[in-house]
N, C-alpha and C positions, 0 to 999 in steps of 0.2 A: 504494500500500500504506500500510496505517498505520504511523504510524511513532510508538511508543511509547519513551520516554526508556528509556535504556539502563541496565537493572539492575546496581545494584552486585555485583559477584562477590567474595564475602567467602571468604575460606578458613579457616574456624574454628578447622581442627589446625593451625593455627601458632600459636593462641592459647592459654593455660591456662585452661582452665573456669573459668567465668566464675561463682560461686559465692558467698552470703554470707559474709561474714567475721565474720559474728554467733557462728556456730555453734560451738561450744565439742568437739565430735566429733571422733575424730581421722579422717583420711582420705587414703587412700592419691594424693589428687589433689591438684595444685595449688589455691591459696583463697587467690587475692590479693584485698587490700580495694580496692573500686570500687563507683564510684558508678553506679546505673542512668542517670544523665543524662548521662554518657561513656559507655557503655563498651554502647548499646544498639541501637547502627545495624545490627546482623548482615544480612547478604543471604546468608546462607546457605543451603544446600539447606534445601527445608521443603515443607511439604504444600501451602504457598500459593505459593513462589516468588517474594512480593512484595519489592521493594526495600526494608529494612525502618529505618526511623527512630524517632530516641528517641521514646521514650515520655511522655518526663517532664515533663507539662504547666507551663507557663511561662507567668508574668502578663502580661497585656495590656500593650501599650507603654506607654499612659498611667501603669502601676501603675507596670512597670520604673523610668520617668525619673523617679519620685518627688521622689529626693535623689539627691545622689553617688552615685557608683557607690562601694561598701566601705563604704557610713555603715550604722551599728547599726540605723537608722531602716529602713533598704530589707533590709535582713538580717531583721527580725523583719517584716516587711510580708510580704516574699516568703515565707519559709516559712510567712506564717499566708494566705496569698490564695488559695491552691488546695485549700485545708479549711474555714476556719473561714468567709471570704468566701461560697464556695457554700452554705453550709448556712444563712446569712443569707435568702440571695438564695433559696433555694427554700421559704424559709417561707409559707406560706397567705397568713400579712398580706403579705409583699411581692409574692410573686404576684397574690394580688386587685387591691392597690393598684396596679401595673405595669398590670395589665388592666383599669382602672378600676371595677372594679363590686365593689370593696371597699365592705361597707356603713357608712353614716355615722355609725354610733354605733360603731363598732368602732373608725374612725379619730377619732374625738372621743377615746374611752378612752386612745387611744394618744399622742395629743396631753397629755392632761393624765396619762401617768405618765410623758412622755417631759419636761414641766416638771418634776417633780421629778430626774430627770438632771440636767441642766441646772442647776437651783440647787446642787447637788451638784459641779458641775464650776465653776461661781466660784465654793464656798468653797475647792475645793483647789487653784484656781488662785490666791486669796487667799493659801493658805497657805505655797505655793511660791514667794511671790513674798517672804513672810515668809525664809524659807530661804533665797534664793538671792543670792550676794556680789556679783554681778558688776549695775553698772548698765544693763547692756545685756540683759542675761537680764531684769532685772527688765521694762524697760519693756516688752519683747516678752512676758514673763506679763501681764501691766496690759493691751494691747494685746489680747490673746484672752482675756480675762475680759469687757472692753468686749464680742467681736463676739457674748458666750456673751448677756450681758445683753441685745443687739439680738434675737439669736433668740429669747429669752424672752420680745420683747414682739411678737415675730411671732407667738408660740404664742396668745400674747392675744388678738391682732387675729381670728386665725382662728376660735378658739373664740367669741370674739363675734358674727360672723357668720355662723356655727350656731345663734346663741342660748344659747348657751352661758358664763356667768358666770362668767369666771376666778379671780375673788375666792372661790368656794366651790371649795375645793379636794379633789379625790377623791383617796383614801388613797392612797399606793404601796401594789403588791404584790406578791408576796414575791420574782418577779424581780427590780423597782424597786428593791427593798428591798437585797436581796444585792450589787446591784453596787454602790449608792451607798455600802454599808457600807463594803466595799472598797475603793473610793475613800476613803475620809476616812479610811480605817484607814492607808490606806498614803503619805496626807499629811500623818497626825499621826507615821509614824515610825514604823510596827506593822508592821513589815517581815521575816519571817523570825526573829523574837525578840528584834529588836535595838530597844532603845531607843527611847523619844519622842523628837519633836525638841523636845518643853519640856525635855527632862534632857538633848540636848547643849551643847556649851559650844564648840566649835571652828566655822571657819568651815565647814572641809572637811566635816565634819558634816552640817550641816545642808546644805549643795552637796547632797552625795549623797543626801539625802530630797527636796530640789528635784527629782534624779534621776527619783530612784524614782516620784514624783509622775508626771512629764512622759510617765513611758515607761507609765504606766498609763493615762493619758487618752491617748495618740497613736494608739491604736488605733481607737480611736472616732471619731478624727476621720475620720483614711484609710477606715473602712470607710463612713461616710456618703458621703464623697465619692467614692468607688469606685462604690455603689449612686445615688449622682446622677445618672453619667455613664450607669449601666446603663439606668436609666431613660428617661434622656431622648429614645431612640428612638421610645420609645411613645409622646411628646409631639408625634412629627409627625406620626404614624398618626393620633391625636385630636386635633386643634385643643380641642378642649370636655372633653379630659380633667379629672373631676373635681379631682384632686391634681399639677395642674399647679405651684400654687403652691409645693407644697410639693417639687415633684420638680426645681423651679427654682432654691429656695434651695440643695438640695445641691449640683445639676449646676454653679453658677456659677462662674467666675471669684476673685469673693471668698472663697468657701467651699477651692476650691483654696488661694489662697494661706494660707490659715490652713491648712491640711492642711500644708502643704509648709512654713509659719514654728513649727509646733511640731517638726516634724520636725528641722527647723536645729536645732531649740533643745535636743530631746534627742541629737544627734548633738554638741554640742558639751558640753552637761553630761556626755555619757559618756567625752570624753577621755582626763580624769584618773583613770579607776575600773580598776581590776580587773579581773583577766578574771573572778575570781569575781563581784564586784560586776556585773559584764556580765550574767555569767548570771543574776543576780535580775532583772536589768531583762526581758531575754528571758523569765523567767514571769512577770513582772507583764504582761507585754504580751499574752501566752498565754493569763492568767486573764483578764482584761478583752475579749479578743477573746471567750472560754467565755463570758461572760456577754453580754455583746452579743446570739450567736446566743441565747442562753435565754429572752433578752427579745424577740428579734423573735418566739423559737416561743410564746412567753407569753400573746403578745394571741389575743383571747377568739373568734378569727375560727368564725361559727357555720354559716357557710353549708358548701355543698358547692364541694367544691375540687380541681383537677386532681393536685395534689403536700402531699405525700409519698403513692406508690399505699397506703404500708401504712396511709391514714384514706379514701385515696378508695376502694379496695376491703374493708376491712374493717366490717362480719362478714357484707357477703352475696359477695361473692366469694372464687376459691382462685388464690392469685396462684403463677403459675408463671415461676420463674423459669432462663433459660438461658442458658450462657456460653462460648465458646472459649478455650483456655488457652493457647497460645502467642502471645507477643506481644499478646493482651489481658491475661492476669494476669499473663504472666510477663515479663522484661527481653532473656529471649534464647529462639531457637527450642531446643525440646527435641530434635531432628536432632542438633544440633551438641554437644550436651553428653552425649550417647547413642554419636555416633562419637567423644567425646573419651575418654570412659570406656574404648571398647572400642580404643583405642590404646595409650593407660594400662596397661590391664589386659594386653597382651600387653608390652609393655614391662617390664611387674614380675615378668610371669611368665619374660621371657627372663634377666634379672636375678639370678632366684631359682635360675636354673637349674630350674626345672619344665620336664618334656614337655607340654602341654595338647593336642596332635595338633593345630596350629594351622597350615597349608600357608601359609606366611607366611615368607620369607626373614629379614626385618626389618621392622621398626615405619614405617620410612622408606617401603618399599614401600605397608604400610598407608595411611599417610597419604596417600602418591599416588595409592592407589585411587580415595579419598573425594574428593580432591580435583578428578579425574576426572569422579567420579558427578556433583559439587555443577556443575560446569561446564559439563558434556551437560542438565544438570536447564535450569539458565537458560537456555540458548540455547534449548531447547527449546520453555523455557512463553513465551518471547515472540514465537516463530512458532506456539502456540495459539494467546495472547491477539489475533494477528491475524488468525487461523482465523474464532474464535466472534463475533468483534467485527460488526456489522453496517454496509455503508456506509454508511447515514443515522440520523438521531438521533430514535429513538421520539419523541412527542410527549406521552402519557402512558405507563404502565407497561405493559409487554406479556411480562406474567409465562411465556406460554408461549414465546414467541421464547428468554429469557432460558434458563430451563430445556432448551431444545433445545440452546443453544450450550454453555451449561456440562454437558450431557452429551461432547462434545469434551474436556471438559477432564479429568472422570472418566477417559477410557480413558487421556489421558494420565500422569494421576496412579498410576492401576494397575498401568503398563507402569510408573513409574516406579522404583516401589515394591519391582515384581518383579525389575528390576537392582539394586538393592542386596541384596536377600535372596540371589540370585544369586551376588553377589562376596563373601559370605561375611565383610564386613567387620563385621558384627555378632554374628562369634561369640566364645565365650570372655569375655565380661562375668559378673560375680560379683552377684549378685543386691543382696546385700548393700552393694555396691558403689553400685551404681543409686538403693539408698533413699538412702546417705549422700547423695549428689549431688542427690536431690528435697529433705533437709531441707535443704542450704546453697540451694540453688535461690532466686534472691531475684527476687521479684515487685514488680508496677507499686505506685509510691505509692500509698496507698489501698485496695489491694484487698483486703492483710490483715485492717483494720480493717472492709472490709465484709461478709465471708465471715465473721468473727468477731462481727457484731452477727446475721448471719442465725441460726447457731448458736443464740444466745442467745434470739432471739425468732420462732424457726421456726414453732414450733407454736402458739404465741399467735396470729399472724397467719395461718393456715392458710396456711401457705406449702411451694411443695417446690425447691428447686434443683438444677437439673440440668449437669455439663459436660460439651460434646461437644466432642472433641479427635480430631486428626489425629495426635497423639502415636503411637508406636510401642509405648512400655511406658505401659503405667497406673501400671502400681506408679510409676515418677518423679512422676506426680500425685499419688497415695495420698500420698507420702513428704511432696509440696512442703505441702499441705493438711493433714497431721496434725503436722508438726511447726510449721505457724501456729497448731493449736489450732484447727480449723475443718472437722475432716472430717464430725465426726460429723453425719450428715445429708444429707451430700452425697451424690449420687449421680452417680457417673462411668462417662461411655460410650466406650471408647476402645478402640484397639488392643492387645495383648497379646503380649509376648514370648514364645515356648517355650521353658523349660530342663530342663536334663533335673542333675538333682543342684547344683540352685542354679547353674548358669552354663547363659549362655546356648547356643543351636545354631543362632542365624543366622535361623532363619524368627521368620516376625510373622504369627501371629491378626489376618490382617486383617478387622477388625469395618467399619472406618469408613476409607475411604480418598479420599475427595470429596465436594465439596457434596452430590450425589443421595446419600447414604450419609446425611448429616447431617440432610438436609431429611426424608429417609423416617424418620429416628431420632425429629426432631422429633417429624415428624405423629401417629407411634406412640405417643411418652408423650403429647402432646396428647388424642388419640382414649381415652386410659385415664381419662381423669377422668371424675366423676359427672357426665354430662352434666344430670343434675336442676339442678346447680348451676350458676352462672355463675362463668367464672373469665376471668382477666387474663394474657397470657404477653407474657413481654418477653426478649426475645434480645440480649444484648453479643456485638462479634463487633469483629474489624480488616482481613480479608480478603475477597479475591473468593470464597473456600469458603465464607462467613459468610451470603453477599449470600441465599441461597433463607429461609435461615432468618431472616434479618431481617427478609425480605419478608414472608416467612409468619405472622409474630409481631403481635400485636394493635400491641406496639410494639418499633421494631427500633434500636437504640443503636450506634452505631458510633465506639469509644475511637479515637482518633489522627486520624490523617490523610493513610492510604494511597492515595498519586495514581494509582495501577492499579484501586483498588476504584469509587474516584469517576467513573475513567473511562467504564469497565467498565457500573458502575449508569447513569450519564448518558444513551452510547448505549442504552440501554433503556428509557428513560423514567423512572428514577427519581429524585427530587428529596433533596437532601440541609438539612435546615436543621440551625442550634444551640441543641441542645435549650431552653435556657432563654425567649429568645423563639419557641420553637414551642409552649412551656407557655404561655405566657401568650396567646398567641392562642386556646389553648383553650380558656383560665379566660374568656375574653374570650367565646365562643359556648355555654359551658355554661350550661344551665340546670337548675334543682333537680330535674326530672323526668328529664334526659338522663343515662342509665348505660353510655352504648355511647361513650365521647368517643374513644376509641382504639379501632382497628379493624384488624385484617392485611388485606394488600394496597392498604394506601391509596396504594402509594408513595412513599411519602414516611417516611424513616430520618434519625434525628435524629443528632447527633455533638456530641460531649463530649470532655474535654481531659483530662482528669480522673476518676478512679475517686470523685472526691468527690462530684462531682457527680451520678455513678450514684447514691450510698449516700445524697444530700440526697435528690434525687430519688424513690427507691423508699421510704427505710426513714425520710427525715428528720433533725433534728441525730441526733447521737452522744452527746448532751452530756445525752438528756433520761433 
């Protein structure tokens, strides 16, 4: 028999809803402050049953071991590597260039606006070194202004050997322009309104514009050498890769350790400052990262390109886009915050002294209901999962084996559904209640910010989004989505509570209760577009419910890294890659006539760590 790792059995009504603590609403539930990267491993009863682990995408070891573990250096590294880092990395120019068939005059351009950086980065490293008291800090500014003028005369060499005459210099533009400003703005001591450093007069002074300096340019360094390392896989793929040279310079040794000696260098200028003083360094490191990604999306790349889809499909295609809500956008399964409510809410009501006609002794009994169901659920779905599981391991995708076995899993899901609605443990919830708990509802990093640029640019990019959820009530999606500011437009396909006078009565409008429910949902709004027109659909998902529509999707995304769904897909024949190097294999086989580069049922489903990554991916930086 197969023997699948043994599901965590979480028992959620021991826990207090688990809710933002942003939210300013008053509410009848507990709202303790927690962070999605504790507090997100729930295995609790769900539509999926998977063992369910955080979410909270986390930087590659390399980034991790930076510095110290607590230095200010790895604090602004970390929170900028899983935003501003991907949005870098999915720009056309480094895409191309990663897949080599970046065109040559495009990386000429970028060479000669990427020299004026660079002279920009030894005057302020001149100037910091003007600033800074300490002997040792100086000679380590001295030291990385030398390695800035060695690349500068790399940038020489190279554009020589193009034909390319270094001594005729092309204008910065107005990327170029913006961040070098910045730079020198923020080494002369034009910092937040405070003073030049020609007008101060203390040593400490002018320390904290060395500061300020060090923690501006630190970013630039880490993110180059982050994108060295990214690179350099593709340099064994191509032995003849054009931009070997230059993807060498980052990836090396010496480039690390200057990553890692200015790092020191702002970890120890930051010592003596502030927590205020911290936090300027934190957005000067913020804005410098913002400009980075502005300048990679800046260069002039003309060709056709796999990423961002909203230039690869725009204006002949209609890009459809499709998502799962629990545990894709959200931190915790909506089950668990559905039976926490409807515990709550008899608890308050016993409290208040109301009758609600609720056949419920006590709250205690409730809770042992749920806790029942959630334990009959687990043990159940993983004598499915070894039901539908096949004894040998497909060789390529064999979409109808797959679709047979998760019909198995449908009837299980059904039956599952109908003992909860049965035990009656979902009655007596206040409508009103439900929405409170969707707006504190707090969602995967990122996802806000991406459902809030769709909004914004829905209809420019003829776009539609769709969520299909296993959810029980919509309205907690409605709630979690209008109070991000990102409903409008959204189109939600979910289940449905029945109330009768604003509270509920236990049954669920089952619309959508398993993958075959989801995959037919798909194909439905799929089948409604102009077929005159060509369109693009791509599915987020983190479950084995997810897997028909993944499949089905021209391209299919899969956030996290549920070891049941990879299982699951494997014996099937399907192939799992990361998305970033699966882009670039593309960029690598595309050609200017090719509009079909993504296909449904190729099997092959991509995985991301990161909702940033989606939002680099589909819609581009954030920044533009």
């Amino acid at each position: 028999m197969l023997v699948l790792r043994r599901l965590r059995l979480c028992l959620p009504l021991r826990r207090p809803l688990l809710v933002s603590s942003a939210s300013a609403s008053p509410s009848p539930f507990p709202c303790p402050s927690a962070s999605p990267s504790t507090s997100s491993s729930f295995s609790c009863w769900s539509s999926t049953g998977e063992g369910r682990r955080s979410m909270a995408s986390s930087p590659s070891p390399a980034s991790a071991a930076v510095v110290a573990e607590g230095s200010a250096a790895r604090r602004f590294w970390i929170a900028a590597s899983t935003r501003e880092a991907a949005f870098a990395a999915y720009t056309p120019f480094i895409l191309s260039l990663a897949a080599g068939n970046l065109r040559l005059d495009v990386f000429r351009h970028y060479i000669a606006q990427d020299a004026h950086f660079l002279h920009a980065f030894a005057r302020a490293y001149e100037m910091a070194e003007d600033c800074a008291d300490d002997d040792d800090d100086r000679a380590t500014i001295a030291a990385l202004r030398k390695a800035i003028l060695q690349e500068l005369n790399l940038h020489a060499s190279v554009l020589k050997e193009w034909g390319v005459d270094p001594t005729k210099e092309m204008p910065p533009s107005a990327a170029t322009t913006k961040y070098t400003d910045f730079l020198l703005a923020t080494a002369a001591g034009k910092v937040d309104g405070t003073k030049g450093s020609d007008k101060m007069v203390t040593p400490f002074e002018k320390t904290k514009i060395a500061a300020y300096t060090v923690g501006a340019m630190t970013p630039c360094m880490r993110l180059y050498a982050y994108l060295g390392k990214e690179l350099m896989a593709f340099l064994k793929q191509d032995e003849n890769h054009p931009y070997k040279k230059w993807i060498n310079t980052y990836a090396s040794s010496d480039f690390e350790d200057n990553a890692l000696q200015i790092e020191e260098l702002l970890d120890k200028l930051s010592v003596s400052l502030t927590g205020e003083e911290l936090e300027i360094i934190g957005k000067l490191y913020q804005q410098a990262m913002k400009l980075e990604v502005e300048f990679f999306s800046a260069q002039l790349v003309d060709q056709t390109v796999v990423a961002p889809l909203s230039r690869y499909c725009d204006p002949k295609y209609k890009l459809l886009i499709f998502s799962d809500f629990d545990l894709t956008c959200t931190v915790v399964d909506s089950s668990a915050i559905l039976a926490e409510i409807a515990i709550l809410s008899f608890q308050k009501a016993s409290q208040s002294g109301i009758d609600n006609n609720l056949d419920r002794t006590k709250s205690g009994d409730l809770r042992n209901s749920w806790n029942m169901l959630s334990k009959q659920y687990m043990e159940e779905y993983e004598e499915c999962m070894e039901i539908l599981l096949p004894l040998e391991e497909s060789k390529s995708l064999d979409y109808d084996k797959l679709y047979k076995g998760l019909e198995v899993l449908a009837e299980f899901e059904k039956l599952a559904n109908s003992r909860v609605v049965d035990s009656g443990v979902l009655r007596g919830m206040n409508l009103e209640d439900i929405r409170k708990a969707g707006e504190r509802l707090i969602l995967q990093g990122g996802c806000k910010n991406f459902f809030q640029k769709i909004v914004k640019t829905r209809e420019n990019l003829n776009l539609d989004i769709h969520i299909l959820s296993y959810c029980w009530c919509a309205e907690l999606i409605r709630s979690a989505f209008s109070s991000a500011g990102c409903l409008d437009g959204l189109n939600i396909h979910s289940n449905e509570f029945a109330f009768e006078e604003s509270v509920s009565t236990g049954e669920i409008d089952r619309k959508m209760q398993s993958p075959l429910d989801k995959v037919e949902k798909f194909k439905s709004i799929r089948s409604d577009v102009d077929s005159t027109a060509p369109f693009l659909s791509v599915y987020i998902g983190d479950s084995v419910g997810d897997l028909l529509c993944l499949l089905e999707a021209d391209i299919g995304i899969i956030i996290g890294s549920s070891t049941i769904l990879r299982r699951v897909g494997k014996q099937f024949g399907v192939s799992f890659v990361p998305l970033f190097p699966g882009l670039v294999e593309k960029q690598r086989q595309l050609t200017e006539e090719d509009a079909s580069a993504f296909k449904a049922r190729s099997g092959v489903l991509y995985t991301v760590s990161s909702w940033s990554e989606i939002h680099a991916f589909i819609l581009g930086s954030d920044f533009s």
